[in-house]
C-alpha positions in Angstrom: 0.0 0.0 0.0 1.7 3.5 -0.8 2.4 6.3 2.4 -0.7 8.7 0.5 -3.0 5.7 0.6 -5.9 6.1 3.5 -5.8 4.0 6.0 -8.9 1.4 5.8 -10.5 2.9 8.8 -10.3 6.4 7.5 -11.5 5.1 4.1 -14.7 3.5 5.7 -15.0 7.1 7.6 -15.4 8.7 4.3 -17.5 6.2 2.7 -19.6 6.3 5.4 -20.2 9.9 5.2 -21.0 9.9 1.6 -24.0 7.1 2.6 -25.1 9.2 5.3 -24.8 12.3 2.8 -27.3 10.2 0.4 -29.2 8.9 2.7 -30.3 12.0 4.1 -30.5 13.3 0.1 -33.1 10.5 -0.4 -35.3 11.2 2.5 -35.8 14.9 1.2 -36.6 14.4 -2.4 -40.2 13.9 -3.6 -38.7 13.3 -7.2 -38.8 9.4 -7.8 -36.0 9.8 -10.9 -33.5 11.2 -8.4 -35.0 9.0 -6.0 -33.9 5.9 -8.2 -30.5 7.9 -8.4 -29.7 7.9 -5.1 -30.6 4.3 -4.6 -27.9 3.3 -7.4 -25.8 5.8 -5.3 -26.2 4.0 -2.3 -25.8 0.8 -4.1 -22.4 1.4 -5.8 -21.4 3.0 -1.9 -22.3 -0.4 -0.5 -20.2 -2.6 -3.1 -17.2 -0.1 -2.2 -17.6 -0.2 1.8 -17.7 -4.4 1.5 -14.6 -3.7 -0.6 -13.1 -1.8 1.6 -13.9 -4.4 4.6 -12.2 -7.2 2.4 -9.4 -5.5 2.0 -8.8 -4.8 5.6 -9.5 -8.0 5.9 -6.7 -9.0 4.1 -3.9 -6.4 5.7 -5.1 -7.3 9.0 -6.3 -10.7 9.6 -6.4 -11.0 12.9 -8.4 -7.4 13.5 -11.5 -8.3 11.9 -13.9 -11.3 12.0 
């Protein structure tokens, strides 16, 4: 992993500011197309927090289950 590379936990952090970010976004639109888009939002957020898990997973065996 390069020095400038975030650190898993600050990673997740971010990522999981960007799905609260949406998920507030999605509770204050009436408009079902941007609805949709923020669902695919949330969706793409979700593959890249489970990617980020796995790869911690695989730095640090021994600090996740």
């Amino acid at each position: 992993m390069a020095t400038d590379d975030p650190d898993p936990i600050t990673r997740l952090q971010e990522l999981l500011a960007r799905l609260e970010k949406a998920h507030d976004e999605l509770e204050k639109t009436e408009d079902s197309a941007r609805a949709v888009e923020i669902l695919r939002d949330l969706a793409e957020l979700a593959r890249e927090v489970q990617a980020e898990i796995e790869q911690a997973r695989r730095e640090t065996p021994d600090a996740l289950p």
